[in-house]
PAPA-220920 format. One record per atom (N, C-alpha, C, CB): residue number from 1; residue in one letter; chain; x, y, z. Coordinates in Angstrom, 3 decimals, decimal comma. Each point is the difference from the previous one (the first is absolute). Glycine has a CB too. Layout:
+-----+---+---+----------+----------+----------+
:   k : r : c :        u :        v :        w :
+-----+---+---+----------+----------+----------+
: NUM : A : A :        X :        Y :        Z :
...
+-----+---+---+----------+----------+----------+
END
This chain:
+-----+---+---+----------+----------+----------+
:   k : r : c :        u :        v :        w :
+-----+---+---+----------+----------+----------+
:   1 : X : A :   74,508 :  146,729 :   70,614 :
:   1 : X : A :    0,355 :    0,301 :    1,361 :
:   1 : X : A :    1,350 :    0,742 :   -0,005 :
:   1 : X : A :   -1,288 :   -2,043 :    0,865 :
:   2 : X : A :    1,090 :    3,127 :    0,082 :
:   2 : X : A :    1,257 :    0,673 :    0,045 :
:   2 : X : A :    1,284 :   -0,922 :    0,242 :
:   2 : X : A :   -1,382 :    1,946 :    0,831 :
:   3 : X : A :    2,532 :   -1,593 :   -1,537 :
:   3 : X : A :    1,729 :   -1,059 :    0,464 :
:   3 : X : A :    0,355 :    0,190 :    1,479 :
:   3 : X : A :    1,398 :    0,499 :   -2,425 :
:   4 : X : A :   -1,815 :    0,809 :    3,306 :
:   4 : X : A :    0,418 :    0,294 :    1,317 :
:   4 : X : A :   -1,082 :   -0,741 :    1,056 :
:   4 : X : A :    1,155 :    2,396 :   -0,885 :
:   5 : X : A :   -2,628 :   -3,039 :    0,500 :
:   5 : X : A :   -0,283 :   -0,772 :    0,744 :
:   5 : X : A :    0,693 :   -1,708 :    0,087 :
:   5 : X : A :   -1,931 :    1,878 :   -0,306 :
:   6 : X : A :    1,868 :   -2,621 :   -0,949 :
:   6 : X : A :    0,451 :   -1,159 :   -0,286 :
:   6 : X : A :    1,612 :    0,068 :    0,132 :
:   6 : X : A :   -2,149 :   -0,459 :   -1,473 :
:   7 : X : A :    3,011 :    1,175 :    1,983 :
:   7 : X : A :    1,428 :   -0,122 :    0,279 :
:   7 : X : A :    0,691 :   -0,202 :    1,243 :
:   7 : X : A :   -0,198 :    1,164 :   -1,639 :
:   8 : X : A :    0,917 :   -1,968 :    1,922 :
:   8 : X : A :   -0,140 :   -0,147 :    1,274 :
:   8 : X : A :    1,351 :    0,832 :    0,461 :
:   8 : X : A :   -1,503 :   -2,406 :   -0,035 :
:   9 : X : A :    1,275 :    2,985 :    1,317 :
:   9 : X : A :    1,376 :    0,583 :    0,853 :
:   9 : X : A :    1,143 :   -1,252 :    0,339 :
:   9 : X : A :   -1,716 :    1,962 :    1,354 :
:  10 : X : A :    3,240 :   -1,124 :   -1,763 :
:  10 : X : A :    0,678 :   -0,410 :    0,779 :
:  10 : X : A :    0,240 :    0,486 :    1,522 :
:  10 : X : A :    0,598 :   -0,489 :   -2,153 :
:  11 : X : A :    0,093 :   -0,325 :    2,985 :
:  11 : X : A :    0,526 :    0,729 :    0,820 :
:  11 : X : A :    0,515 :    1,316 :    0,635 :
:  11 : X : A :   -0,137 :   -1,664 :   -0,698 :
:  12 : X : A :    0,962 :    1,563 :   -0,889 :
:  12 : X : A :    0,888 :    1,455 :    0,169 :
:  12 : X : A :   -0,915 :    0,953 :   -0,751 :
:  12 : X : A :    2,645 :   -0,939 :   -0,017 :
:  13 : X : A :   -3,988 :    0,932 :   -0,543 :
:  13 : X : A :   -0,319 :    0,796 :   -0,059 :
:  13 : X : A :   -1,513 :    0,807 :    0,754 :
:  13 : X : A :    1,773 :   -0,984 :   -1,747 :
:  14 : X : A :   -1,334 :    0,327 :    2,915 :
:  14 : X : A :   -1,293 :    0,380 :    1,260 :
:  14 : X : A :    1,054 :    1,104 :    0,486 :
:  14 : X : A :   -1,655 :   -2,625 :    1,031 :
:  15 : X : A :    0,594 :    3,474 :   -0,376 :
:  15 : X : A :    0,756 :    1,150 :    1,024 :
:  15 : X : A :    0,487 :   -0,648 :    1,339 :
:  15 : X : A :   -1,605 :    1,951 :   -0,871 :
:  16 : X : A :    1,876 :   -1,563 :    1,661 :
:  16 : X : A :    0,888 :    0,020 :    1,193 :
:  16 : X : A :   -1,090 :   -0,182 :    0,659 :
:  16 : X : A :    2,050 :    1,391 :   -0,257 :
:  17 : X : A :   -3,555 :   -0,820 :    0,505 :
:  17 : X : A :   -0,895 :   -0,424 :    0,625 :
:  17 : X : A :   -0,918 :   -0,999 :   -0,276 :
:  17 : X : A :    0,474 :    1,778 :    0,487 :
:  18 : X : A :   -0,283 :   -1,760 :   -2,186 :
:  18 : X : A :   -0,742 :   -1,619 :   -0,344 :
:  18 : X : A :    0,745 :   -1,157 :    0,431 :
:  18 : X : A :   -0,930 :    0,825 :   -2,063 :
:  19 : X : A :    2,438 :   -0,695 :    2,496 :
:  19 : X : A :    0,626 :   -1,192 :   -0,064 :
:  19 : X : A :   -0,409 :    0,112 :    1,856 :
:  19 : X : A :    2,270 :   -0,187 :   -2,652 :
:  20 : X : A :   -2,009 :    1,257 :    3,704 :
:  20 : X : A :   -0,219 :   -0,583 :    1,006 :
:  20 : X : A :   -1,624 :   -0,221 :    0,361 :
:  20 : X : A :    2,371 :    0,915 :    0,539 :
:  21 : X : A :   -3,657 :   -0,812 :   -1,911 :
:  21 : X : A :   -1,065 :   -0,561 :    0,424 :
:  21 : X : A :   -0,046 :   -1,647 :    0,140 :
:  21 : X : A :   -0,897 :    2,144 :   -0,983 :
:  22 : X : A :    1,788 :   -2,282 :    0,214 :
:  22 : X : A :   -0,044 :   -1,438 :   -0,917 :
:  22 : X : A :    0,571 :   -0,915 :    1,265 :
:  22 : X : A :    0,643 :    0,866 :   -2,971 :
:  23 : X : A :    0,693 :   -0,141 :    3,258 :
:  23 : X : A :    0,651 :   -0,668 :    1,137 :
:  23 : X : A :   -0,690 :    0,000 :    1,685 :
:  23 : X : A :    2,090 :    0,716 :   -1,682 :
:  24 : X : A :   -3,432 :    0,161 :    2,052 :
:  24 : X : A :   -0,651 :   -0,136 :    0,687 :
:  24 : X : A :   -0,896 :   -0,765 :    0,185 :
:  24 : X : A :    0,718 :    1,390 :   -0,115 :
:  25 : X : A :   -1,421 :   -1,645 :   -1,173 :
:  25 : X : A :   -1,267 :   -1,022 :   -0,012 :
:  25 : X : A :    0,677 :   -1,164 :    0,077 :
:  25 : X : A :   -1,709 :    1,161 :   -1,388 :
:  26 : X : A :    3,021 :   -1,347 :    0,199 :
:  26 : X : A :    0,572 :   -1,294 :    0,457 :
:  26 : X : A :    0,087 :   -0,645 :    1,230 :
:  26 : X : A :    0,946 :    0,645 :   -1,487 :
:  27 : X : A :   -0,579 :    0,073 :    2,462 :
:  27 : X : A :    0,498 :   -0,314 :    1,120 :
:  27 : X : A :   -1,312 :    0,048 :    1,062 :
:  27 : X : A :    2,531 :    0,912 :   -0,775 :
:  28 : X : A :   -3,295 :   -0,439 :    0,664 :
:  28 : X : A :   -0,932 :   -0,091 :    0,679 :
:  28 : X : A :   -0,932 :   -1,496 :   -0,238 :
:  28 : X : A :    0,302 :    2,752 :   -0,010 :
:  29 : X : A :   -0,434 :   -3,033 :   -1,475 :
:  29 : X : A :   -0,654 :   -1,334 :   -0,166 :
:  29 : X : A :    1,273 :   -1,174 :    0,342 :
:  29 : X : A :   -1,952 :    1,044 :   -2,058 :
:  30 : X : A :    2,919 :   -1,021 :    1,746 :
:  30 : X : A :    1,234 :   -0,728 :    0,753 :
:  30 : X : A :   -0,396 :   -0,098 :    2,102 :
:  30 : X : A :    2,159 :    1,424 :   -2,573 :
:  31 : X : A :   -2,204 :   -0,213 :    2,874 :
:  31 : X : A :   -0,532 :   -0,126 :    0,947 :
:  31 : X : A :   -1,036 :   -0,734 :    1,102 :
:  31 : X : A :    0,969 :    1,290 :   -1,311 :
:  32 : X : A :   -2,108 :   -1,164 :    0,017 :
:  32 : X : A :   -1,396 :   -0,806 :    0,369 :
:  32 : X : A :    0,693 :   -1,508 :    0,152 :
:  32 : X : A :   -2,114 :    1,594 :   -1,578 :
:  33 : X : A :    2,106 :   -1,740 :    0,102 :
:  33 : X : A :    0,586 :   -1,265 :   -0,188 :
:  33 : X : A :    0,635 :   -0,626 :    1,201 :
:  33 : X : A :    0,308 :    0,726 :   -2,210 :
:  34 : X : A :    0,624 :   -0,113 :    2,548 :
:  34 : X : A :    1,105 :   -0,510 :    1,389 :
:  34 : X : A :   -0,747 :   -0,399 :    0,873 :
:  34 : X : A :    1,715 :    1,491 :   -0,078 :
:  35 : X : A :   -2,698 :   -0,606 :    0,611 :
:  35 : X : A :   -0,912 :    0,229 :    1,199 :
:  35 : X : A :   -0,989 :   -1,090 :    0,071 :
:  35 : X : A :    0,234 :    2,463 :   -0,140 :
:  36 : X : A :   -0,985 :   -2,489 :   -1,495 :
:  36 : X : A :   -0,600 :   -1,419 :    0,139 :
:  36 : X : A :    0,474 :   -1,089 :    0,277 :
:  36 : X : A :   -0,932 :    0,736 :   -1,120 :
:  37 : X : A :    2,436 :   -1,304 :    0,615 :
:  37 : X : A :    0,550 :   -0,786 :   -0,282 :
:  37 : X : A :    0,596 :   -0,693 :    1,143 :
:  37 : X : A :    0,032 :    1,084 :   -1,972 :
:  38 : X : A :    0,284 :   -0,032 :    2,818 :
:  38 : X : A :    0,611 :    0,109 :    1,697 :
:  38 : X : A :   -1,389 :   -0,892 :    0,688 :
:  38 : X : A :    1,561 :    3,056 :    0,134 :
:  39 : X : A :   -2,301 :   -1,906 :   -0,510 :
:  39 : X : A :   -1,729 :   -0,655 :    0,828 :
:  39 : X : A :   -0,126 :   -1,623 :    0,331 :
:  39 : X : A :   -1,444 :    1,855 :   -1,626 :
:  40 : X : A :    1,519 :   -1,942 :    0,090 :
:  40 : X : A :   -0,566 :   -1,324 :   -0,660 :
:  40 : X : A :    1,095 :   -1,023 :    0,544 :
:  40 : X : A :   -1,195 :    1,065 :   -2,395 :
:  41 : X : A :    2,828 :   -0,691 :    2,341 :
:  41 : X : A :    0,885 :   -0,950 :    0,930 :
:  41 : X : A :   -0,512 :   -0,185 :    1,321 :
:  41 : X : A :    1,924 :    0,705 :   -1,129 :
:  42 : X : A :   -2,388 :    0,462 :    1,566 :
:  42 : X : A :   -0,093 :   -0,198 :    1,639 :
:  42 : X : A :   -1,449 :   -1,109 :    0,587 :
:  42 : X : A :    1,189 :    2,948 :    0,134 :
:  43 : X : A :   -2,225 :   -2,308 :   -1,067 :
:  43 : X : A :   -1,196 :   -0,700 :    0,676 :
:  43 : X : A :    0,185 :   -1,351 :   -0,171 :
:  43 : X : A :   -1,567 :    1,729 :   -0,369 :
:  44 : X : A :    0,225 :   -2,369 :    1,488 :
:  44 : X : A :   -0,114 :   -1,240 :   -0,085 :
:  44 : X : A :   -0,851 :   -0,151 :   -1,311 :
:  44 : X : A :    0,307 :   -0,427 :    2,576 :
:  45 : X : A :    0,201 :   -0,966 :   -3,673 :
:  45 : X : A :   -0,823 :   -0,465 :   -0,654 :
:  45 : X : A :   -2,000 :    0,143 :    0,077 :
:  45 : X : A :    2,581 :   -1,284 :    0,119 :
:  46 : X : A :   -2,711 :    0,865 :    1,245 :
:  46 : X : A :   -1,629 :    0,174 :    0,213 :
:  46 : X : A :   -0,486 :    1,596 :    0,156 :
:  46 : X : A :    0,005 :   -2,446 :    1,347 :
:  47 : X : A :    0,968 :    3,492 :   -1,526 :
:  47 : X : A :   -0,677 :    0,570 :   -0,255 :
:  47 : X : A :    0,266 :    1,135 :   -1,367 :
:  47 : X : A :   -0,510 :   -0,846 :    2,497 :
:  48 : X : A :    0,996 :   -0,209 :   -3,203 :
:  48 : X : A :   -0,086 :    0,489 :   -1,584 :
:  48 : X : A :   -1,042 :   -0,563 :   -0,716 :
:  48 : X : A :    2,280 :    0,220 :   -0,122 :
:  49 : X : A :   -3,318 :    0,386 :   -0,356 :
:  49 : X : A :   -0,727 :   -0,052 :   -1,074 :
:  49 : X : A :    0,580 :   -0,943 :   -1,450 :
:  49 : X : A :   -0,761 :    2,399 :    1,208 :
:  50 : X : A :    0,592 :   -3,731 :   -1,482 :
:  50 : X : A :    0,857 :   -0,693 :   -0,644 :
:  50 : X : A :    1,105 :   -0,172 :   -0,019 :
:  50 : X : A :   -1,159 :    0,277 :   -0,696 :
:  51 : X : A :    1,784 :   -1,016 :   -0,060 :
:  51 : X : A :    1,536 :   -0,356 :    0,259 :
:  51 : X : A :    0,839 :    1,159 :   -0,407 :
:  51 : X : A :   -0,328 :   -2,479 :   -0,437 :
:  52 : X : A :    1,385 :    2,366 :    1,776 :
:  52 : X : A :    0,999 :    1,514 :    0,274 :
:  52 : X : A :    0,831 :   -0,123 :   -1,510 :
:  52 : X : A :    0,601 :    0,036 :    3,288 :
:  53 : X : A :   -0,027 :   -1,332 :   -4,369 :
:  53 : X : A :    0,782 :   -0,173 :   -0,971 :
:  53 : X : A :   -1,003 :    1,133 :   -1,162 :
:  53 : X : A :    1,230 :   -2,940 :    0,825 :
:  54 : X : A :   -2,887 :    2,318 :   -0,814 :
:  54 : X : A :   -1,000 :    1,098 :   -0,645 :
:  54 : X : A :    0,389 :    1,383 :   -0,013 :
:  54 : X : A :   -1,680 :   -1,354 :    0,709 :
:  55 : X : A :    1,848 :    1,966 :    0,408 :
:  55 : X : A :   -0,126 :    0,922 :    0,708 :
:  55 : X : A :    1,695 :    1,054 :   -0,260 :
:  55 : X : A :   -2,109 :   -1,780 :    1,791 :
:  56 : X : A :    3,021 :    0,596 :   -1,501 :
:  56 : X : A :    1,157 :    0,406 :   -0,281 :
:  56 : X : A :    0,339 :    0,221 :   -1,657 :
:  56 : X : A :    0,489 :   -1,172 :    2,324 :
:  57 : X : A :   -1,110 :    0,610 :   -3,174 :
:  57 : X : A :   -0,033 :    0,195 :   -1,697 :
:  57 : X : A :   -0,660 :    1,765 :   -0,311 :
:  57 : X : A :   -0,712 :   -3,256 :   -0,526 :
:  58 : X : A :   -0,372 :    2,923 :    1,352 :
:  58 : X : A :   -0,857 :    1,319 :   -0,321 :
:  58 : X : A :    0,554 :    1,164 :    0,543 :
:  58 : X : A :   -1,977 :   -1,212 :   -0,012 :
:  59 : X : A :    2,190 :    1,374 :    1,131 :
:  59 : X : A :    0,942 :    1,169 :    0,609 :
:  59 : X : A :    1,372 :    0,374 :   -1,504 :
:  59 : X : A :   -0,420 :   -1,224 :    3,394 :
:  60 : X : A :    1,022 :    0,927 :   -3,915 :
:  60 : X : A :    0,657 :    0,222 :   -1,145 :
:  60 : X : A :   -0,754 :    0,907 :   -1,136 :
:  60 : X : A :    1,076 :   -2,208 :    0,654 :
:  61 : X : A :   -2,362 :    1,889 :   -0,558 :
:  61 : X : A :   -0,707 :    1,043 :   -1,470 :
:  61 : X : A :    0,166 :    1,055 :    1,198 :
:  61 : X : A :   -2,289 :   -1,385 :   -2,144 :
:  62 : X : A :    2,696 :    2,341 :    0,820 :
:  62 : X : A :    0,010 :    1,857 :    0,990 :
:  62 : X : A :   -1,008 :   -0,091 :    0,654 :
:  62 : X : A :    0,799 :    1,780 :   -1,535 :
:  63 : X : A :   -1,093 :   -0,633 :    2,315 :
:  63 : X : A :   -0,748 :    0,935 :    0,087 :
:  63 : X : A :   -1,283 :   -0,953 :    0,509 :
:  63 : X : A :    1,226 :    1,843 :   -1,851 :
:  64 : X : A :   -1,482 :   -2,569 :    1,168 :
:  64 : X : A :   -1,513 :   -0,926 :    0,123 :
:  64 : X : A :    0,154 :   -1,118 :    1,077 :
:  64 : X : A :   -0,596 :    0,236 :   -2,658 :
:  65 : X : A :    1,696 :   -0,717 :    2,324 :
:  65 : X : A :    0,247 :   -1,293 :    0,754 :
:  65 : X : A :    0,120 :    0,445 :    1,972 :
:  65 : X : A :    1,638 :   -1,189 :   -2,764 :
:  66 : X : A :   -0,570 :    2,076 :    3,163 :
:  66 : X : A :    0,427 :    0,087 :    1,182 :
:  66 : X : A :   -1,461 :    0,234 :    0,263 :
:  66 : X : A :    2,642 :    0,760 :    0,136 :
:  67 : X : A :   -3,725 :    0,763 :   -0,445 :
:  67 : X : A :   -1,242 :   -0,102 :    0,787 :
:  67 : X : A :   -0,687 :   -0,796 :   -0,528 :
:  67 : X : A :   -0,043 :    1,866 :    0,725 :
:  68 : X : A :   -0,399 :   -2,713 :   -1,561 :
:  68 : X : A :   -0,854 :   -1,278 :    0,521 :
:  68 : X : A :    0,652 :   -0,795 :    0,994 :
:  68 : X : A :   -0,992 :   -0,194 :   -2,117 :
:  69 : X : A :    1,859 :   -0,181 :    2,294 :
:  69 : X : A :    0,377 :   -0,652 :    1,168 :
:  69 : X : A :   -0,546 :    1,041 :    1,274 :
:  69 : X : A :    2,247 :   -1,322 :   -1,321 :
:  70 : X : A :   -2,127 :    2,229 :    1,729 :
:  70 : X : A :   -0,366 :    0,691 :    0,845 :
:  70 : X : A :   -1,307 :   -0,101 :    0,098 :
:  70 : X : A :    1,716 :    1,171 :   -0,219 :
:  71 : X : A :   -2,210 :   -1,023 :   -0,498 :
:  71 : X : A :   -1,893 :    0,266 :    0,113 :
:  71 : X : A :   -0,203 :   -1,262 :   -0,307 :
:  71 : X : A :   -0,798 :    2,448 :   -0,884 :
:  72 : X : A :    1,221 :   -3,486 :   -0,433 :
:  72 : X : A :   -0,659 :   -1,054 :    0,575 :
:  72 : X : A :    0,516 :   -1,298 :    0,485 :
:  72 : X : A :   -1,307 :    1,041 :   -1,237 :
:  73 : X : A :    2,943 :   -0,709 :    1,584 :
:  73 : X : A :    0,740 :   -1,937 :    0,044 :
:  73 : X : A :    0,245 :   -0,035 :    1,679 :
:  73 : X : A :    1,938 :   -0,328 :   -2,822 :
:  74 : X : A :   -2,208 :    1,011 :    3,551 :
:  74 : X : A :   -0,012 :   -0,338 :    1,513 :
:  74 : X : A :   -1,227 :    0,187 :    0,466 :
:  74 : X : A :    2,140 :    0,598 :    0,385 :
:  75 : X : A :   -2,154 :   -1,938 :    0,537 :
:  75 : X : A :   -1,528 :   -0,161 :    0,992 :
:  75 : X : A :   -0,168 :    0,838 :    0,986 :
:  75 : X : A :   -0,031 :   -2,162 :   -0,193 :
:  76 : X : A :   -0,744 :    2,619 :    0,482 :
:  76 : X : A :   -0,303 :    1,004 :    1,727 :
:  76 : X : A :    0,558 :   -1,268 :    1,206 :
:  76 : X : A :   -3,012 :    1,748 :   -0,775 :
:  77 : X : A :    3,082 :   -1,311 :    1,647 :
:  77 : X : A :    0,190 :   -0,733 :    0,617 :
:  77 : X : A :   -0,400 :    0,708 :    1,334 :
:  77 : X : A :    1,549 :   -1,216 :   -1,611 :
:  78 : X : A :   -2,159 :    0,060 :    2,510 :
:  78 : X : A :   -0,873 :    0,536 :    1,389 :
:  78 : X : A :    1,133 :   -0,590 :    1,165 :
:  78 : X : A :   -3,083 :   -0,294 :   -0,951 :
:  79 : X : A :    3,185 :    1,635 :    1,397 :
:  79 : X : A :    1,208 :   -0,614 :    1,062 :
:  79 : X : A :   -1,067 :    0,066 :    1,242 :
:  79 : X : A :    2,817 :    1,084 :   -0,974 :
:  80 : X : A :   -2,276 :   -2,069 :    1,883 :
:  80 : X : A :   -1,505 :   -0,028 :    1,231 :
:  80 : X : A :    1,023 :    0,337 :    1,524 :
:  80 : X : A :   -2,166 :   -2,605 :   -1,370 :
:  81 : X : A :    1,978 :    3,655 :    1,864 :
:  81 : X : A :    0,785 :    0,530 :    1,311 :
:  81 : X : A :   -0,370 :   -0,737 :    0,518 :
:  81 : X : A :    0,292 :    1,958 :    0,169 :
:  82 : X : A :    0,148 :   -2,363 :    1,083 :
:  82 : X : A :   -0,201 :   -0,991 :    1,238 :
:  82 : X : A :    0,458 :    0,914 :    1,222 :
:  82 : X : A :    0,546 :   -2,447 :   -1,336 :
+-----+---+---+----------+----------+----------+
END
């Protein structure tokens, strides 16, 4: 195997646009994260899909964690007008 696949980058040696890709995605899954995390403070228990402590562990794995909580750790909920 070529040495330039198996080597890993430093920092300083990404370009100016690899470093602000890096610092975009970061912040965007930082983001999710928040957003779930906010969610998951706010709702009521009954309508989280298992326990919110579950829920609050999993939101932490990147990328995977914040949207499963989205798609699957909150209940619908039927609000009834009067």
């Amino acid at each position: 195997m070529p040495k330039n696949l198996t080597a890993r980058k430093k920092w300083s040696d990404l370009t100016s646009g690899q470093r602000t890709a890096v610092i975009m995605v970061g912040c965007v899954q930082l983001s999710l994260a928040a957003a779930a995390w906010a969610d998951l403070a706010r709702r009521p228990a009954e309508e989280v899909a298992g326990s919110k402590a579950k829920w609050a562990a999993i939101i932490a794995i990147n990328w995977v964690g914040p949207i499963a909580y989205f798609t699957r750790g909150r209940r619908a909920v039927s609000k009834v007008v009067s």
